[in-house]
C-alpha positions in Angstrom: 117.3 25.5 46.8 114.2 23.8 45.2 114.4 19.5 45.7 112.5 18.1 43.3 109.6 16.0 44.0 111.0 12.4 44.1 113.8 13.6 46.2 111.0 14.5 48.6 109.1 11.5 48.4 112.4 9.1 49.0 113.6 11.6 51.9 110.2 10.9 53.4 110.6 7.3 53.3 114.2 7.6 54.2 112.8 9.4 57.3 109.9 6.7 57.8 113.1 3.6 58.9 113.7 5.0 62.4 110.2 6.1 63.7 109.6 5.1 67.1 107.4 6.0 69.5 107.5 8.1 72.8 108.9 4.9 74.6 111.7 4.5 71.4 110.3 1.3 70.2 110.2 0.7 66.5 106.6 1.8 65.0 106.6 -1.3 62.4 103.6 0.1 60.4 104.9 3.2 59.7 108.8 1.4 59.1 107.2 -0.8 56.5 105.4 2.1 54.9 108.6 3.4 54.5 110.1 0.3 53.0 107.8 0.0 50.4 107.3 3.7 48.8 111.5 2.9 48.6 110.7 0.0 46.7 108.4 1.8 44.4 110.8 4.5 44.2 113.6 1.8 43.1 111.2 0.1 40.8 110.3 4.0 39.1 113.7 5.4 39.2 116.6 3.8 37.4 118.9 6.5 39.1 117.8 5.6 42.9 117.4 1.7 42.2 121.1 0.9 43.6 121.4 3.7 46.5 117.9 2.4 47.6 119.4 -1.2 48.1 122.5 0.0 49.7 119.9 1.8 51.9 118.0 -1.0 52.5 120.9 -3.4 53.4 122.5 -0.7 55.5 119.3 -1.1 57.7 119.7 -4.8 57.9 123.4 -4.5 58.8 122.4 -1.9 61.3 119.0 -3.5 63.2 119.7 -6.9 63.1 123.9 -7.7 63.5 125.3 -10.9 64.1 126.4 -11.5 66.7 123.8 -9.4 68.7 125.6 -5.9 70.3 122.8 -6.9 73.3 123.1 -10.1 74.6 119.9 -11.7 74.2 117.9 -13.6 77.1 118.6 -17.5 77.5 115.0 -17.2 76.0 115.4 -15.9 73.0 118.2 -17.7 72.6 116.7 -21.3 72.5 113.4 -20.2 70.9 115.3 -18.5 67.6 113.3 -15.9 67.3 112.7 -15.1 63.5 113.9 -11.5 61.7 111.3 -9.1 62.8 108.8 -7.4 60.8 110.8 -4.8 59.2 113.8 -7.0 58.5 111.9 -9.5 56.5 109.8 -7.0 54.5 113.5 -5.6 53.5 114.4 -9.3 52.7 111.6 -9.5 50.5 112.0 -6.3 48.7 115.5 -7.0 48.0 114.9 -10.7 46.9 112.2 -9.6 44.7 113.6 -6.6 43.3 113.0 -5.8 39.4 116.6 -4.8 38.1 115.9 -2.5 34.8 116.4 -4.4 31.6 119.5 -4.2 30.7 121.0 -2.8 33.8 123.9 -4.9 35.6 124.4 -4.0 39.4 127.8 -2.9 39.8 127.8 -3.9 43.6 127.3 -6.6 45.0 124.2 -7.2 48.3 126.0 -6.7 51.4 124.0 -8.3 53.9 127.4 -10.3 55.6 127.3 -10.3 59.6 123.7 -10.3 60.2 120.9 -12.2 61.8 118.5 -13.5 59.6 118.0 -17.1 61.1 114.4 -18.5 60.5 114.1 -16.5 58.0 111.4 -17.3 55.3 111.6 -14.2 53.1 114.6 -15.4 51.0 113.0 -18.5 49.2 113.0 -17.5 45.4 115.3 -14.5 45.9 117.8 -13.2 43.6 120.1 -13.1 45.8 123.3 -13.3 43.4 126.9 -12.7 43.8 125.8 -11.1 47.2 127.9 -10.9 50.8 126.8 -13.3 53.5 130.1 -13.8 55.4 129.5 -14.9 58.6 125.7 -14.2 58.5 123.3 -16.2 60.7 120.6 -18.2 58.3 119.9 -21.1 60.7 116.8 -22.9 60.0 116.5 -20.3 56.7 113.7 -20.9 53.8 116.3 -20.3 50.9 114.4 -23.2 48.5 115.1 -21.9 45.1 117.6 -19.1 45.8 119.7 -17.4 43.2 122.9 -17.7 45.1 125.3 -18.0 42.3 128.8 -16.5 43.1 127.9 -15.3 46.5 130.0 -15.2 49.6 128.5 -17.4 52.3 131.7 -18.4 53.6 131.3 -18.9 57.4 127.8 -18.8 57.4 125.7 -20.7 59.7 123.0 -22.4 57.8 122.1 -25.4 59.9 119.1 -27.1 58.9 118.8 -24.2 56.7 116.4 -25.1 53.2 118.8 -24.7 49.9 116.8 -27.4 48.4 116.7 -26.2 44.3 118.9 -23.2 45.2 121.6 -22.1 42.9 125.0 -21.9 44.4 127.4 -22.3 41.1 130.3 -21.0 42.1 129.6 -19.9 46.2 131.9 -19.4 48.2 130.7 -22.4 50.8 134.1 -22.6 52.9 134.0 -23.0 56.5 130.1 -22.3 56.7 128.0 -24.9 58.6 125.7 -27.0 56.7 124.8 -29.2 59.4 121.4 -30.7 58.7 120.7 -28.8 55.7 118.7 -29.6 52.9 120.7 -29.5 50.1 118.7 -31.6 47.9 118.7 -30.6 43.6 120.9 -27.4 44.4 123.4 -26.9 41.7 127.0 -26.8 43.5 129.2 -26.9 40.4 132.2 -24.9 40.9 131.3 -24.1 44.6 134.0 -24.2 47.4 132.5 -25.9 50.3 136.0 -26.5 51.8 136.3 -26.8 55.4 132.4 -26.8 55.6 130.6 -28.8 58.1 127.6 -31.1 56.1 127.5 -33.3 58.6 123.6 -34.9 58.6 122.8 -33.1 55.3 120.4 -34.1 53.1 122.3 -33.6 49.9 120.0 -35.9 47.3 120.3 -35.0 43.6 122.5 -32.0 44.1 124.9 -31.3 41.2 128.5 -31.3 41.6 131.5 -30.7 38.9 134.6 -31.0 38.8 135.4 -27.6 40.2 133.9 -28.2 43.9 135.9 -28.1 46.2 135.2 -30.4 49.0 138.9 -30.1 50.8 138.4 -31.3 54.8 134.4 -30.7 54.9 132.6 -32.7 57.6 130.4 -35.2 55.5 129.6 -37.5 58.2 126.1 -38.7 58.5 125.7 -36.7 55.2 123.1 -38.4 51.9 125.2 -38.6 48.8 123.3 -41.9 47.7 121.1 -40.0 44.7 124.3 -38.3 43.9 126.1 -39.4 40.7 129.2 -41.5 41.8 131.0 -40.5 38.1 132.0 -37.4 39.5 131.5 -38.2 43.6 135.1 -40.3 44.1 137.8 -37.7 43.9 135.2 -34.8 45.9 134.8 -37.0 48.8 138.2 -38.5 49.0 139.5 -35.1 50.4 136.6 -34.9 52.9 135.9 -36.2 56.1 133.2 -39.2 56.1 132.6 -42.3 58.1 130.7 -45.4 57.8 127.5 -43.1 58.7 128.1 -41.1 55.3 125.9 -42.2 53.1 127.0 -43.0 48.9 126.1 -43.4 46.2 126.3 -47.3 44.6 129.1 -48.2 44.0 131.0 -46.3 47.1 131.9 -47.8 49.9 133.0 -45.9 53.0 136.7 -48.0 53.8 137.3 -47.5 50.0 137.5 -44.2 50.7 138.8 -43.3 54.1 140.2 -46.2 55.4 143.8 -46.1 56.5 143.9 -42.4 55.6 146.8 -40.3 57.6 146.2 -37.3 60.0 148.0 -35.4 57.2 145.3 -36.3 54.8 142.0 -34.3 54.8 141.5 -33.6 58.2 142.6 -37.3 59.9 140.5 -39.6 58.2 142.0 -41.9 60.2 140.1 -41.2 63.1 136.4 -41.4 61.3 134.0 -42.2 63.2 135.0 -40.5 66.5 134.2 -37.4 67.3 
């Protein structure tokens, strides 16, 4: 059997992700050698453009889960080590990556369960429609981001950057937004119930109608350059205290006080813990 020769140049570069050394440890030059020709490959080849991403993701998923298989030292832990090299030159491929004209992917990214905290490969990206479940993006650069439609639902992205990013329509529910910048991202139609945005910075971001804010943790959150036209009825179902800030015209015991346990989370204990 005769292979012809692009099969050979992508089974080379397939072959390239797990070369190690004598000791088994990863041999990053030759890993993101290997990374790249698949990009150029992708960007050449219409026909391997989609089984190159699932490739590529695959990797991710494999060499950097979340939670970690190994636990890590107390170490690592506390410092929050960012992706390492080959992980974040993947990130940047797929962020980056020129989709042929015309061509609609009919998959979606699957990078849910994995560790890319720190990461600052993803600001930019067109990252659409893609799977983030449960992923780790703490302290994330994702300024800009096309995240329209995707699944971040139980993510962690405290203090992550989604200033500018596009999340019409993402699936925000249960993720932690803790301390994130949220400032000018679009979050029409985005479900961000049961989300923690508790010390956000959340200036100028747009809201509709078809938000969902149902029991997410506002407190200590930055509404005030928010439009209160559309703010009332999102932040009556959430959880906010005096420390939420509004915008004019709001005030925090028109809003939550003398609300019942039974409505949005126990309003009635705001301000405690």
């Amino acid at each position: 059997m005769r292979f012809s020769p692009k099969f050979i140049t992508r089974s080379r570069a397939i072959d390239q992700l797990g070369k190690v050394d004598d000791k088994g440890n990863k041999l990053f030059e030759i890993r993101i050698g290997g990374i790249y020709a698949l990009q150029r490959i992708a960007r050449e080849s219409e026909e391997d453009y989609w089984p190159i991403m699932e490739i590529l993701t695959a990797y991710v998923r494999e060499h950097a889960p979340w939670p970690p298989e190994e636990p890590s030292s107390e170490e690592e832990v506390e410092e929050g080590k960012p992706p390492e090299a080959d992980i974040q030159a993947i990130l940047t491929v797929i962020g980056r990556r020129e989709r042929y004209p015309g061509h609609k992917e009919s998959e979606r990214l699957d990078l849910q369960g994995t560790n890319l905290r720190r990461s600052s490969a993803l600001s930019e990206a067109h990252l659409a429609g893609a799977y983030f479940m449960g992923t780790n993006l703490s302290n994330a650069i994702l300024s800009g981001a096309d995240l329209s439609g995707a699944d971040l639902s139980g993510a962690d992205l405290l203090e992550a950057d989604l200033s500018r990013a596009n999340l019409k329509g993402a699936d925000l529910s249960d993720a932690n937004l803790a301390e994130a910048d949220i400032g000018g991202a679009d979050l029409s139609e985005a479900d961000i119930g049961g989300a923690d945005l508790s010390g956000a910075h959340i200036g100028k971001a747009h809201f509709s109608e078809g938000t969902i804010f149902w029991d997410a943790d506002i407190r200590g959150a930055d509404f005030s350059k928010t439009d209160p036209r559309t703010m009332r009825r999102h932040l009556e179902s959430a959880r906010g205290d005096e420390t939420t800030r509004l915008p004019p015209g709001l005030k925090p015991d028109e809003l939550w006080d003398g609300k019942t346990d039974e409505h949005a989370g126990g309003l009635s204990h705001s301000g405690t813990s």
